[in-house]
C-alpha positions as CSV (number, residue, x, y, z in Angstrom):
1,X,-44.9,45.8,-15.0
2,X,-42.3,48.4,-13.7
3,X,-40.2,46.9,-11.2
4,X,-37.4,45.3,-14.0
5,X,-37.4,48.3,-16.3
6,X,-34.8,50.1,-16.1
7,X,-35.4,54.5,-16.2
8,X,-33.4,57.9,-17.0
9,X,-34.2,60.3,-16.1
10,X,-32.7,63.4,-18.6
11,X,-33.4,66.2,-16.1
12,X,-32.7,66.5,-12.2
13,X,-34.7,69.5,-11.9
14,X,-38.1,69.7,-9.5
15,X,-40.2,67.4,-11.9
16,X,-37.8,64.9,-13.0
17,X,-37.0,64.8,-9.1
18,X,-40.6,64.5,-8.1
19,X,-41.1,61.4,-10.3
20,X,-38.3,59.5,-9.3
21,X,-39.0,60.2,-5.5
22,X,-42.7,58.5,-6.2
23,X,-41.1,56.1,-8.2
24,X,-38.9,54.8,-5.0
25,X,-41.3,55.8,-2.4
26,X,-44.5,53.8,-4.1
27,X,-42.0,51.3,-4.4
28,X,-43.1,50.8,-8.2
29,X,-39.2,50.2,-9.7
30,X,-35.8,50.6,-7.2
31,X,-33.8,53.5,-6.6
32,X,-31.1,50.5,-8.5
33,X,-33.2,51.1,-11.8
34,X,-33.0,54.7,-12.1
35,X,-31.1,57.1,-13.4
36,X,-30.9,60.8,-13.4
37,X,-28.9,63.3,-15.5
38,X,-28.2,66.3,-14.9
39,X,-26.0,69.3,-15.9
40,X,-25.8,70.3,-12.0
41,X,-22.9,68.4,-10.3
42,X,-23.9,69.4,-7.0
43,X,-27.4,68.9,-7.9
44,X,-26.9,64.8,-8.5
45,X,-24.9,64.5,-5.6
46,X,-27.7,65.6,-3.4
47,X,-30.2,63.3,-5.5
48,X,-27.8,60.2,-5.4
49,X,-27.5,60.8,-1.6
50,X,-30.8,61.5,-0.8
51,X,-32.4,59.4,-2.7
52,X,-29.7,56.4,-3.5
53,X,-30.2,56.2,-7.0
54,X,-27.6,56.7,-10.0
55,X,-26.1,59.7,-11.6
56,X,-25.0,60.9,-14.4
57,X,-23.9,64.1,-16.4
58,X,-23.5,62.1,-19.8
59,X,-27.3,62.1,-21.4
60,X,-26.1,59.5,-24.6
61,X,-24.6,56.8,-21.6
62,X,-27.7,57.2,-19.3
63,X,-29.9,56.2,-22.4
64,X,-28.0,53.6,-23.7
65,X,-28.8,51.9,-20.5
66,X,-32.3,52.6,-20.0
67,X,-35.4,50.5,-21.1
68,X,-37.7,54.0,-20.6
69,X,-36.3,57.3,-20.7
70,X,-38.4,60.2,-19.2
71,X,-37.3,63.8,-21.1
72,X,-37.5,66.3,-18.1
73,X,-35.7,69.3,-19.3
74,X,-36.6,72.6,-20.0
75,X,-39.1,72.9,-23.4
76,X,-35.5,75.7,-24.6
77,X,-32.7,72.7,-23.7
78,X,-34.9,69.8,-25.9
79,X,-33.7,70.3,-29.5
80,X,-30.0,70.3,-27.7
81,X,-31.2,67.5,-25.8
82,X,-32.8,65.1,-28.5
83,X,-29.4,66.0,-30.3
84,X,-27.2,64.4,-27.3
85,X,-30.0,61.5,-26.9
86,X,-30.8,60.6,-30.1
87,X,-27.8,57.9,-31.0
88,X,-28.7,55.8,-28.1
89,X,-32.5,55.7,-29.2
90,X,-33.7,52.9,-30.6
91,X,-36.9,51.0,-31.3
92,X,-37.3,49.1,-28.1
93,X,-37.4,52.1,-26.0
94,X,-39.6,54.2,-25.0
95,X,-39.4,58.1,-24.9
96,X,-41.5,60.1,-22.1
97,X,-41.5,63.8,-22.8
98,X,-43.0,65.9,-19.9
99,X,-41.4,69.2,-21.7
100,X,-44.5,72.2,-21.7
101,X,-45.2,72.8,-25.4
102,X,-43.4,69.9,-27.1
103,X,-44.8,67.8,-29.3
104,X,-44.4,64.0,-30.2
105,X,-43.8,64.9,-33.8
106,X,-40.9,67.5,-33.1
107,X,-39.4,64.9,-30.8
108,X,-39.8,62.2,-33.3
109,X,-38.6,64.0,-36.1
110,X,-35.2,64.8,-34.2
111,X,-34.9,60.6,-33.3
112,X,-34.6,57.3,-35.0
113,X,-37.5,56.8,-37.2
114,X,-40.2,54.7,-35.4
115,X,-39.2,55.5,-32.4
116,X,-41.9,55.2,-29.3
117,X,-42.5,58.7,-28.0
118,X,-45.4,59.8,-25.6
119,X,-46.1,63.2,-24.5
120,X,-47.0,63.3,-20.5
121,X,-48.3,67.0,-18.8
122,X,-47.7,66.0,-15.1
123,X,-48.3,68.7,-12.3
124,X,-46.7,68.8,-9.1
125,X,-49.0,67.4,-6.2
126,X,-47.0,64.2,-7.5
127,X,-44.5,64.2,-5.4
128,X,-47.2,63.5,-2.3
129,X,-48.8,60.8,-4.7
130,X,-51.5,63.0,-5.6
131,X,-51.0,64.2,-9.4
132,X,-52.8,64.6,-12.3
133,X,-51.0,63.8,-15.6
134,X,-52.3,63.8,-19.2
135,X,-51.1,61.4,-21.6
136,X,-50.7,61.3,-25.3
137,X,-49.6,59.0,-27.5
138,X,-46.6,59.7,-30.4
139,X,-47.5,58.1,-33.8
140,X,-45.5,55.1,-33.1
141,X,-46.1,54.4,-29.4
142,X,-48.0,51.8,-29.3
143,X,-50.9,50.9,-26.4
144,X,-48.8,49.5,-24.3
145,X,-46.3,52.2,-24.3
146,X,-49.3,54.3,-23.0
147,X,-50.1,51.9,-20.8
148,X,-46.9,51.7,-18.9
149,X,-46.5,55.1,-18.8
150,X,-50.0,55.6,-17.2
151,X,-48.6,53.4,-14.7
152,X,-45.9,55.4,-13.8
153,X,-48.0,58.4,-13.1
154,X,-50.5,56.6,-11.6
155,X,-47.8,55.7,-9.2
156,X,-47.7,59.3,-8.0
157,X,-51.6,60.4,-8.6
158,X,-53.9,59.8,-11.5
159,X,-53.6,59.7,-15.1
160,X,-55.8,60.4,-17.9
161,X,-55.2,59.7,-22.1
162,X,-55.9,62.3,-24.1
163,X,-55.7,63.8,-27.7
164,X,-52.3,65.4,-28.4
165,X,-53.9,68.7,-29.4
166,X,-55.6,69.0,-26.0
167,X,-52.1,69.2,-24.4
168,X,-52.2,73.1,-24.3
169,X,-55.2,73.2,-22.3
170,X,-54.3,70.4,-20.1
171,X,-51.1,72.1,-19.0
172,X,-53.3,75.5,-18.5
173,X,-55.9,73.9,-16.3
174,X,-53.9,71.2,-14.5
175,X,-49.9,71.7,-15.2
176,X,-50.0,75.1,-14.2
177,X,-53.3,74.6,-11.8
178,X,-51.3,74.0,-8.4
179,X,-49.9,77.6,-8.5
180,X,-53.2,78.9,-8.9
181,X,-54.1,76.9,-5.6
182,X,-51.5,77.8,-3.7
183,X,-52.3,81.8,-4.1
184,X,-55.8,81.1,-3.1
185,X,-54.6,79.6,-0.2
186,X,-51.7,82.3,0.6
187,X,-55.1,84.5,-0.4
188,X,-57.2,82.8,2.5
189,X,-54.7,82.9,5.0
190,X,-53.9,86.5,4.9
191,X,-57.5,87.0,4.9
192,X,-57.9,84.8,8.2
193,X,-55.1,86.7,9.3
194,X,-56.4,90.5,8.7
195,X,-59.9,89.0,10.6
196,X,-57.6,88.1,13.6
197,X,-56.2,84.6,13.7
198,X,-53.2,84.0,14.4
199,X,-51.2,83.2,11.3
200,X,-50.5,79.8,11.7
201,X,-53.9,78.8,12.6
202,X,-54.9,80.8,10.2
203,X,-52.3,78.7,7.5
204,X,-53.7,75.3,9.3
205,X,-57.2,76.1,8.8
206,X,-56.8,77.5,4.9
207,X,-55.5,74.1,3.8
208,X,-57.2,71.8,5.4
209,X,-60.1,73.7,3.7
210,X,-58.8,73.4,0.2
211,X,-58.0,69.8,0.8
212,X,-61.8,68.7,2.0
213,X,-63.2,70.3,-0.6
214,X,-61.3,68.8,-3.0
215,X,-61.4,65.8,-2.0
216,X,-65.1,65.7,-1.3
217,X,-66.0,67.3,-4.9
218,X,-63.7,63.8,-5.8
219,X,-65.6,61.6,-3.5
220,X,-69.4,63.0,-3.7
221,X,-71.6,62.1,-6.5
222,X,-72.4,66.0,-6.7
223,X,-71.2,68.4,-9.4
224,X,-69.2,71.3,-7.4
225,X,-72.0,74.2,-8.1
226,X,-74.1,71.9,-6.1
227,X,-71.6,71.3,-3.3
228,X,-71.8,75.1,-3.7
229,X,-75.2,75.0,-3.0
230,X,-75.0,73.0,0.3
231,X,-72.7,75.7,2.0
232,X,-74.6,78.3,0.9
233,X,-77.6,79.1,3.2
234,X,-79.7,82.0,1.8
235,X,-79.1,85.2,3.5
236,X,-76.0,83.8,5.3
237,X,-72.8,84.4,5.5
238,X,-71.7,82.2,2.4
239,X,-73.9,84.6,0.5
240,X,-72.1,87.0,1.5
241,X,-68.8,86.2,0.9
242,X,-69.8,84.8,-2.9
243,X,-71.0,87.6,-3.7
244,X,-67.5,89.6,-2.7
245,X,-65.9,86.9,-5.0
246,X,-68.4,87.4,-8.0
247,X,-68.2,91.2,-7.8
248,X,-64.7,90.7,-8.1
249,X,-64.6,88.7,-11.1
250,X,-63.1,85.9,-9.7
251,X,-64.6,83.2,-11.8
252,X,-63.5,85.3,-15.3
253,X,-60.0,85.7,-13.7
254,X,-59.2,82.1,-12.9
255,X,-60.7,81.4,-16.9
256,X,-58.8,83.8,-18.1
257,X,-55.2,82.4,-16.1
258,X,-55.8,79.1,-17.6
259,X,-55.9,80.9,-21.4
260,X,-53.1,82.4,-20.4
261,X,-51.6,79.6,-19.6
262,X,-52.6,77.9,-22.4
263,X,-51.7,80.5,-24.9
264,X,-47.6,80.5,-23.2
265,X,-47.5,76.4,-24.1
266,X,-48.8,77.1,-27.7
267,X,-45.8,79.6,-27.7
268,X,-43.4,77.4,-26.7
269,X,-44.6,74.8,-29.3
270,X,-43.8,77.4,-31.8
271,X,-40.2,78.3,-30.3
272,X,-41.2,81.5,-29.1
């Protein structure tokens, strides 16, 4: 579906980086078939070299090119981008925007009329293969627009379609959801450290915990709360450590970061 399409990447920052490497790596289209612009000299020299794919600093050239162009720059450099891009768009491409707080209708309404535009919220884990994007489709992308670009992220972890006007939340729960695992786990291994263990096993220990979980709340037909409920003998030490994290308000905190979070991409919608 992939392999002869040719990609550009407008971006070389961590994302657009991330979804070229599980482009290459998962072998779903060459290193030949991509491209990736950047503003960053030094930054496309070490992504050519690293990764042996093709360079560029001239956005309009790079799209020209392309069959599927992937907008991965900041949500403040898209106007300026679309600007640069929008000559080289035409009907027969399609337009990925993974830009927090964009939406297909302010992209489409700085490009060619009718052209193909779908909004992605990717996260980070995608650069091991283990992502979670949400897609939505543009007024004029058509279903097999969505389809291919579900393929693409599916290439580097799962993918989901969704209404454009849950995008907010998605990129409160999921797009900005990593961080809020990685301080739990930089929370647990200070923890493990303060009790005794040496840091590194402490580290060791902390993830691999995370992970399991995770991936046994994926694989088990149990909802979490009852996964919960298996750890938790009465009187035991699970108790007892719940009831730390309840009295602390961790479940209202971790609500409130994702409305947070959720809020800030409505803002950037709105050019704030």
């Amino acid at each position: 579906m992939l392999k002869d399409k040719k990609i550009a990447i407008i971006g070389g920052g961590k994302m657009g980086s991330i979804i070229a490497q599980g482009l290459i790596a998962h072998k779903i289209v060459p290193g030949k078939n991509i491209i990736v612009t950047d503003v960053d000299a030094a930054r496309l020299e070490f992504l050519r070299s690293s990764m042996k794919l093709k360079v560029s600093q001239n956005n309009e050239k790079a799209v020209k090119g392309a069959d599927i162009i992937i907008l991965a720059v900041k949500p403040q450099n898209m106007a300026l981008t679309l600007k640069e891009i929008s000559p080289a768009i035409d009907k027969n491409k399609i337009v990925i925007s993974i830009a927090a707080g964009i939406t297909t209708n302010f992209i489409e309404k700085s490009l060619t009329k009718g052209a193909r535009v779908v909004r992605v919220m990717p996260n980070t884990p995608a650069l091991i293969g283990e992502g979670a994007a949400a897609v939505a489709k543009g007024s004029c992308a058509k279903a097999d627009d969505v389809k291919l670009t579900r393929a693409i992220f599916d290439a580097v972890g799962i993918s989901v379609e969704i209404e454009e006007k849950l995008m907010d939340a998605v990129t409160g729960l999921s797009g900005s959801g990593p961080a809020y695992c990685f301080l739990i786990i930089e929370a647990l291994i200070d923890a493990g450290e303060q009790m005794g263990l040496p840091r590194d096993l402490a580290a060791k220990l902390a993830m691999q915990t995370m992970l399991g979980a995770a991936r046994l709340c994926l694989e088990s037909d149990k909802q979490p709360a009852q996964l919960r409920e298996m750890v938790t003998s009465p009187g035991g030490t699970t108790v007892a450590g719940l009831k730390a994290l309840e009295e602390g308000k961790i479940r209202a905190t971790i609500i409130s970061a994702v409305e947070a979070a959720t809020k800030r991409s409505r803002e950037l919608a709105g050019g704030k």
